[in-house]
MIMIVEX-130924 format. One record per residue (C-alpha): x, y, z; residue in one letter; residue number from 1. Coordinates in nm, 3 decimals, decimal comma, padded with zeros to 5 digits. Layout:
% residues N
(rec (X; Y; Z); A; NUM)
...
% end
This chain:
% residues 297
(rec (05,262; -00,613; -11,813); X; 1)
(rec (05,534; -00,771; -11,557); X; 2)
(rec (05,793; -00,534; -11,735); X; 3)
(rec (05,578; -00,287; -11,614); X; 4)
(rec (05,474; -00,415; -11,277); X; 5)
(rec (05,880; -00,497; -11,216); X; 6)
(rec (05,928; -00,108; -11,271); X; 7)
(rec (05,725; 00,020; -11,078); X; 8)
(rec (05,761; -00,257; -10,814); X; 9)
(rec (05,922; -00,028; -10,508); X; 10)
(rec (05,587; 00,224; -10,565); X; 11)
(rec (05,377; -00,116; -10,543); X; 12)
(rec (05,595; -00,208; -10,234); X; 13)
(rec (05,516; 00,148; -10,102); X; 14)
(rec (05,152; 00,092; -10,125); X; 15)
(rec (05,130; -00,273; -09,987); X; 16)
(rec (05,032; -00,226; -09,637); X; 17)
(rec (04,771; 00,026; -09,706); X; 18)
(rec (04,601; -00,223; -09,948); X; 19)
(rec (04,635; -00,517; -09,692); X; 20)
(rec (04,509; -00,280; -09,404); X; 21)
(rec (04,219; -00,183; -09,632); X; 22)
(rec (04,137; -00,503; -09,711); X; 23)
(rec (04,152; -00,624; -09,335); X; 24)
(rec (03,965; -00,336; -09,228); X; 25)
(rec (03,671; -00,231; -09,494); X; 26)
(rec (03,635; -00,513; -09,685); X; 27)
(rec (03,653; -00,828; -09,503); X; 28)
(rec (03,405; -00,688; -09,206); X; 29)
(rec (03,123; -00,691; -09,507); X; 30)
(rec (03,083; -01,038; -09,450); X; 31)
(rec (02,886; -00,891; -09,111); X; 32)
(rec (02,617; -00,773; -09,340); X; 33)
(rec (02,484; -01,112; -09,370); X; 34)
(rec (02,390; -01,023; -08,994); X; 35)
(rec (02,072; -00,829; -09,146); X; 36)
(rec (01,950; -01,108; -09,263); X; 37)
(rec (02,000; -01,407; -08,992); X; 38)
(rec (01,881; -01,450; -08,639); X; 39)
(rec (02,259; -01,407; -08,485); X; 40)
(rec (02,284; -01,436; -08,130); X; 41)
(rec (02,582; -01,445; -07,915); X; 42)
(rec (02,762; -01,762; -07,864); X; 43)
(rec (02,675; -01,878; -08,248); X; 44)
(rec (02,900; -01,765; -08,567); X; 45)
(rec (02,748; -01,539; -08,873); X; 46)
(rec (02,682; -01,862; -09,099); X; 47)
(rec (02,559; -02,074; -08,903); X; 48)
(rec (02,260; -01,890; -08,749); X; 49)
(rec (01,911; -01,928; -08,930); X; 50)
(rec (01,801; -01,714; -09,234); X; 51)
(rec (01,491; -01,491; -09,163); X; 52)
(rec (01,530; -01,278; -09,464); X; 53)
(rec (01,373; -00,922; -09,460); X; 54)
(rec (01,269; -01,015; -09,085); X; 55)
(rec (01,510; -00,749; -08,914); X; 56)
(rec (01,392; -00,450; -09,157); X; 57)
(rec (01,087; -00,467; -08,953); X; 58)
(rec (01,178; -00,127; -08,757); X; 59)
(rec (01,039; 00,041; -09,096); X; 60)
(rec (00,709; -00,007; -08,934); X; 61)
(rec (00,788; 00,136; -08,634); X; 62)
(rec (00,702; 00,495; -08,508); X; 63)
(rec (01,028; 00,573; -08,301); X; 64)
(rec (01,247; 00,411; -08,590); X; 65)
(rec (01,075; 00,746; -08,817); X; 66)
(rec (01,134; 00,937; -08,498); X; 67)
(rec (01,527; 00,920; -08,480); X; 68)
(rec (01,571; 00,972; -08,837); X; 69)
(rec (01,371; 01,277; -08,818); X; 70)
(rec (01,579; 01,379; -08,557); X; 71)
(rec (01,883; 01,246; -08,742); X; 72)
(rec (01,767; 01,524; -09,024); X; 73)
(rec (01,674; 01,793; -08,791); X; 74)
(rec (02,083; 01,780; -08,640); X; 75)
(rec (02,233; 01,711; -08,998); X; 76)
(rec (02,094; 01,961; -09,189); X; 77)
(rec (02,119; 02,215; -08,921); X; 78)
(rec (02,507; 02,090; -08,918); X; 79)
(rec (02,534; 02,123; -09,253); X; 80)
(rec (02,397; 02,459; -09,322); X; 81)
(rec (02,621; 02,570; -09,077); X; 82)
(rec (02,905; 02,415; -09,081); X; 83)
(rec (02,953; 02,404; -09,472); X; 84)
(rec (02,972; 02,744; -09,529); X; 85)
(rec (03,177; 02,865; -09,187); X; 86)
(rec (03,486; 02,714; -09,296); X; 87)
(rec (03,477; 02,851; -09,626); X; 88)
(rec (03,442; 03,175; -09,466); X; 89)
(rec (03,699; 03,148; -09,204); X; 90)
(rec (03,964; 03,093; -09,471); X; 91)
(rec (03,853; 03,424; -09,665); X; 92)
(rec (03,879; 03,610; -09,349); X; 93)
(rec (04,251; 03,479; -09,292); X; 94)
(rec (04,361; 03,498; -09,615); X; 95)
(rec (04,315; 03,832; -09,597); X; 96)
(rec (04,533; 03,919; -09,288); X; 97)
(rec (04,842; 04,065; -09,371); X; 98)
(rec (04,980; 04,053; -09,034); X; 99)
(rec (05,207; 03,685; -09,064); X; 100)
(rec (05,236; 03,705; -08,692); X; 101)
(rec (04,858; 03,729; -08,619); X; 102)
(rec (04,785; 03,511; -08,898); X; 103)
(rec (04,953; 03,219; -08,758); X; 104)
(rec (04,796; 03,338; -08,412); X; 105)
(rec (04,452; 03,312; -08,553); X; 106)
(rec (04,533; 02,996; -08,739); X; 107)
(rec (04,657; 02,800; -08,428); X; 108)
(rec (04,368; 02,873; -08,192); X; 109)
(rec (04,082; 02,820; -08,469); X; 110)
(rec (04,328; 02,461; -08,529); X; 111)
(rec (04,303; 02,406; -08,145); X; 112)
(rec (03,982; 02,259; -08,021); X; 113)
(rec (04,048; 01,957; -08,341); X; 114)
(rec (04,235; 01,802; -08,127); X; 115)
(rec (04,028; 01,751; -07,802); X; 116)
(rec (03,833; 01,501; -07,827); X; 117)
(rec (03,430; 01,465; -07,777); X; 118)
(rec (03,490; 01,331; -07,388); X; 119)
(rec (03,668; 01,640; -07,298); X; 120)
(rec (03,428; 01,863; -07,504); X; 121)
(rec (03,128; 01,744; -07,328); X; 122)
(rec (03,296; 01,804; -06,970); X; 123)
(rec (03,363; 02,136; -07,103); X; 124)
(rec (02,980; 02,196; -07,224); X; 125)
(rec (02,876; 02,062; -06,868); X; 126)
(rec (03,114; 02,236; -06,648); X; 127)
(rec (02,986; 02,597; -06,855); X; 128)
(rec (02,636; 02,446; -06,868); X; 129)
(rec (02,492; 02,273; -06,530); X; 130)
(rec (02,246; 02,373; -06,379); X; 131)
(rec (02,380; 02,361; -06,036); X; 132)
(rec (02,728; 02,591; -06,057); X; 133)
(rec (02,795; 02,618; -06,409); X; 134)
(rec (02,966; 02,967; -06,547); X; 135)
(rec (02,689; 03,058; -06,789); X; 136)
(rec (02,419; 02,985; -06,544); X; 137)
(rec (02,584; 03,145; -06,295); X; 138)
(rec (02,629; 03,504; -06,502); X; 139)
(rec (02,242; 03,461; -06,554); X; 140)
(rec (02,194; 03,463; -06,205); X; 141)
(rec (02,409; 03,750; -06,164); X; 142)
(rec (02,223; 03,885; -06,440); X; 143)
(rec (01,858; 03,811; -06,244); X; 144)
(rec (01,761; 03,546; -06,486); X; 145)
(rec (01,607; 03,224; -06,339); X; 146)
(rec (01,887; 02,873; -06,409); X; 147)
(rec (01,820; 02,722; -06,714); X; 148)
(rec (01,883; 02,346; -06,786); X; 149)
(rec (02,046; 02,333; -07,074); X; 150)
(rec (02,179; 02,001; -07,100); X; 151)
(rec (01,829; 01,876; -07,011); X; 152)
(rec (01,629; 02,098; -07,230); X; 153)
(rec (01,468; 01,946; -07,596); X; 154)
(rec (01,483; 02,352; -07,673); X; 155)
(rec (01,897; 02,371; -07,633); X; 156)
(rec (01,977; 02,037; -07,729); X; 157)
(rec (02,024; 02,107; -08,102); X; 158)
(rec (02,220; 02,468; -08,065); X; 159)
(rec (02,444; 02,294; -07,831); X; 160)
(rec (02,525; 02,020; -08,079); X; 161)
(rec (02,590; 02,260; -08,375); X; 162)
(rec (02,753; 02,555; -08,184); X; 163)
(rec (02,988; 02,306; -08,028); X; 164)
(rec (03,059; 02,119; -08,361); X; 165)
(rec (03,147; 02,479; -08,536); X; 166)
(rec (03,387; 02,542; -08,233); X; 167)
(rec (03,547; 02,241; -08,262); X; 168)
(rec (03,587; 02,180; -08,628); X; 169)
(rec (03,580; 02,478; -08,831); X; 170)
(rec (03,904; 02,582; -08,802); X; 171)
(rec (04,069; 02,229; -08,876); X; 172)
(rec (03,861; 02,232; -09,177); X; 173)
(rec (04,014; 02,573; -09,316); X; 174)
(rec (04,325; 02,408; -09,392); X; 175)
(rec (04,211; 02,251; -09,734); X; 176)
(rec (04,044; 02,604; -09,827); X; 177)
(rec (04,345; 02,796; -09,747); X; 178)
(rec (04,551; 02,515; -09,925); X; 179)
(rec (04,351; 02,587; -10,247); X; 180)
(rec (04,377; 02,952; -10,220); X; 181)
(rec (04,753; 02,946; -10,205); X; 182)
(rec (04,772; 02,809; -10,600); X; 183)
(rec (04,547; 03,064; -10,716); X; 184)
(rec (04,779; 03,274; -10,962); X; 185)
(rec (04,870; 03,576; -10,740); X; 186)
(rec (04,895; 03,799; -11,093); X; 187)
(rec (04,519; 03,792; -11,121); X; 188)
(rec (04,494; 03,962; -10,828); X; 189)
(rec (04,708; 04,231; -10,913); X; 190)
(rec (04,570; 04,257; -11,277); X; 191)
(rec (04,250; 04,299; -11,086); X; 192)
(rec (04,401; 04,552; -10,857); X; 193)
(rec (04,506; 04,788; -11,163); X; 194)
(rec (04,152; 04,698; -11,313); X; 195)
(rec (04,028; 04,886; -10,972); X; 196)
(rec (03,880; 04,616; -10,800); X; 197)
(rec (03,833; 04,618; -10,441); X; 198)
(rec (03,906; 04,347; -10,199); X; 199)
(rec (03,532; 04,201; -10,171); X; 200)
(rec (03,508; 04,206; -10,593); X; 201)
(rec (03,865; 04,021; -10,592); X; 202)
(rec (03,712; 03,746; -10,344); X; 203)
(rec (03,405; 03,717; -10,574); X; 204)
(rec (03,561; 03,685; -10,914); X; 205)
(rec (03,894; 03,581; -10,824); X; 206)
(rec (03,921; 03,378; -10,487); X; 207)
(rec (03,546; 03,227; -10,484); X; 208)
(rec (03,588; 03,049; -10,843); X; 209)
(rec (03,941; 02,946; -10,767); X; 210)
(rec (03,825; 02,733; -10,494); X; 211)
(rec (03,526; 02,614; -10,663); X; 212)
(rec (03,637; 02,273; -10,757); X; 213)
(rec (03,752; 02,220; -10,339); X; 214)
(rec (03,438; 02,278; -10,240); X; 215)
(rec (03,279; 02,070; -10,508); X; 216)
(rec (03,501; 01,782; -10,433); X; 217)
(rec (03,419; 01,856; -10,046); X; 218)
(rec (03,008; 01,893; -10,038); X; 219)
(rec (03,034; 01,593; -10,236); X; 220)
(rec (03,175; 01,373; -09,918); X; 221)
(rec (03,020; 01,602; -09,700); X; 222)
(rec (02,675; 01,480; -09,812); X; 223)
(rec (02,658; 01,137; -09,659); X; 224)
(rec (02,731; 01,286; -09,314); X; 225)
(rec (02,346; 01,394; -09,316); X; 226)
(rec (02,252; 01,056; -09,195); X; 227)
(rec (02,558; 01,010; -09,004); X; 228)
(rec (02,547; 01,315; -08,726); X; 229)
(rec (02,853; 01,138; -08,512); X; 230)
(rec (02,773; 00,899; -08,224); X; 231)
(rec (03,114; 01,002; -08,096); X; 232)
(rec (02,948; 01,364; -08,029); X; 233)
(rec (02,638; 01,325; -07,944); X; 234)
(rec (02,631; 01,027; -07,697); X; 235)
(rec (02,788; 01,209; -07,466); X; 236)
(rec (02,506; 01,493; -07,437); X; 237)
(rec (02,252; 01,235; -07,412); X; 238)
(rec (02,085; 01,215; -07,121); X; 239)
(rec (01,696; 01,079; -07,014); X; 240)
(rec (01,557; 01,441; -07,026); X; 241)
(rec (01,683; 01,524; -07,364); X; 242)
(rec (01,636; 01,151; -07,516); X; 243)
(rec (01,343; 01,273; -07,727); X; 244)
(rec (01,555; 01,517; -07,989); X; 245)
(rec (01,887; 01,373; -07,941); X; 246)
(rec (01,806; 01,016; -07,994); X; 247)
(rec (01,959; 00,957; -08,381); X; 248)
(rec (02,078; 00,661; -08,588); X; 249)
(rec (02,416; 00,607; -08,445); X; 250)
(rec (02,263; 00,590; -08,084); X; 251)
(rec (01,966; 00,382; -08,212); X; 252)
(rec (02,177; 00,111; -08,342); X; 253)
(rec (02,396; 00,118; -08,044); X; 254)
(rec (02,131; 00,074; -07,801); X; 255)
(rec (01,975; -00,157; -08,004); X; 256)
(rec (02,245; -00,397; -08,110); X; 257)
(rec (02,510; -00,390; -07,782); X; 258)
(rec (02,250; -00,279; -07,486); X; 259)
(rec (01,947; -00,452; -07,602); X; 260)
(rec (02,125; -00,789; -07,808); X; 261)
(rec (01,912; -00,697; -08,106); X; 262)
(rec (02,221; -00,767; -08,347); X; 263)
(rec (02,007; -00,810; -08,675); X; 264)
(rec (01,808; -00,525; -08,649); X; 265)
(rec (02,090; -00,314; -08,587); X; 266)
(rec (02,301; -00,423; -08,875); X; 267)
(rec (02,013; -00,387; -09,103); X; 268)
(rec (01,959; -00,009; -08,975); X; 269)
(rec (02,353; 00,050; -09,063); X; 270)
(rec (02,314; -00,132; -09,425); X; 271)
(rec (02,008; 00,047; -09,515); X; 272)
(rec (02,203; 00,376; -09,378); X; 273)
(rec (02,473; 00,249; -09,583); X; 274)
(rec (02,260; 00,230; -09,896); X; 275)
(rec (02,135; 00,567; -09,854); X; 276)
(rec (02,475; 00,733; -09,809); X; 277)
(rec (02,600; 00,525; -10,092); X; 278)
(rec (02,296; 00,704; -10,344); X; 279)
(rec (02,354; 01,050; -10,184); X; 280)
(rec (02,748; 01,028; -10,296); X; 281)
(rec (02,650; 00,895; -10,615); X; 282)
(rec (02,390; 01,176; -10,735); X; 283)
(rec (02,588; 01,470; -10,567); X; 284)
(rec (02,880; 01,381; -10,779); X; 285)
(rec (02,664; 01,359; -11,029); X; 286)
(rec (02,459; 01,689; -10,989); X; 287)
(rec (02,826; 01,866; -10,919); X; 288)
(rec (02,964; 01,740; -11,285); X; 289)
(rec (02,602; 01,882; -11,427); X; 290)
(rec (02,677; 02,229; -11,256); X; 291)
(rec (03,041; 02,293; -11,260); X; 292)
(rec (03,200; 02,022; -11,412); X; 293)
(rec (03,401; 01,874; -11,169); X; 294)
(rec (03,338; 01,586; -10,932); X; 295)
(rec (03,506; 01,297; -10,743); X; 296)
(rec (03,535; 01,097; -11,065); X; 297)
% end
């Protein structure tokens, strides 16, 4: 065994600070779960304040606890439906370009909006949205149509948070599709070709089932995101008039734990939404080995 750790030991050199940064990073903040069950307060450490046990899972019994993760739902599986599929079909569509030049164009522009970040996304939304002076409100007055408060309204809230979400992502998230089109064996294509198969039958039997496994391995850790919509995105949007469909986990335990001091209860909403992810991961990878085979591991 030391012959072969001394072998390999410039790969295990390599890989050094990405274990200690791991360890520093995801495992030694799990001590914090011990939060969920202790009375912490500011100005004491994690061990030394008193054990209440299942005390802090009492928001199980509360109404508006149900009421974010319903809304939680509502946004995630309305992202998900979605957004799954659109990247997916963004990389069939520009696989199929044969122009290089407008390729790359399209490529670069869908890659763009990755990069700006939720802050600037959200000044964007409100500079096009408000009510007073924004562009879109201001073509429906043009238009005759009576202002409409969009980033006040319980009706727009959602649309907005999955429209802008597609815009933003789903040309980042083409690269991996595109990646895993490129090693498909181009000589089934043209076997296909002299078989007489057109360009949508080629995608079906050909392009569809070479990607397969990618998008196996992808709705797999895709699939914990539905209880994890991305504080990041909508916190921003929040606002009083809106607070009844856009409240969700991440804002729940962020109000709860650094506005309100309720530092139990909030770390026992983020272990139980942990959990949950934890059992989704497990049973999608094992539903996708059932189906098709292939899975994380």
């Amino acid at each position: 065994m030391y012959a072969k750790f001394f072998k390999h030991r410039w790969q295990y050199l390599m890989i050094l600070p990405s274990v200690v940064l791991l360890f520093l990073f995801s495992y030694m903040p799990m001590a914090g779960i011990l939060v969920a069950f202790r009375d912490f307060q500011i100005g004491t450490s994690i061990w030394s304040a008193p054990w209440v046990g299942l005390d802090n899972f009492a928001f199980l019994h509360e109404p508006q606890f149900w009421t974010v993760v319903r809304n939680t739902l509502y946004i995630s599986v309305l992202k998900f439906i979605f957004g799954f599929p659109a990247p997916i079909l963004l990389a069939l569509l520009i696989n199929e370009v044969t122009h290089s030049t407008f390729k790359r164009f399209v490529q670069s522009v869908s890659y763009l909006p990755h990069f700006f970040s939720w802050i600037v996304v959200a000044y964007m939304l409100q500079s096009f949205l408000t009510l007073d002076g924004g562009l879109v409100n201001q073509l429906i007055g043009k238009a005759g149509g009576d202002p409409v408060f969009f980033l006040g309204s319980t009706e727009w809230f959602r649309p907005i948070v999955v429209g802008s979400g597609l815009w933003k992502e789903t040309g980042w998230n083409t690269i991996l599709y595109l990646a895993a089109i490129t090693t498909i064996d181009p000589q089934l294509y043209e076997a296909a070709k002299v078989e007489g198969a057109g360009k949508m039958a080629q995608i079906r039997h050909i392009t569809i089932p070479g990607i397969l496994p990618t998008i196996s391995i992808v709705l797999i850790l895709s699939i914990p995101s539905l209880i994890n919509v991305g504080m990041d995105q909508i916190y921003p949007l929040m606002n009083s008039a809106n607070m009844e469909v856009a409240d969700v986990l991440d804002t729940y335990v962020l109000r709860s734990g650094l506005q309100q001091g309720y530092f139990g209860m909030s770390t026992a909403v983020g272990l139980l939404s942990s959990v949950i992810g934890l059992v989704l991961v497990l049973g999608t990878n094992q539903l996708s080995r059932r189906i098709n085979g292939e899975g994380l591991w």
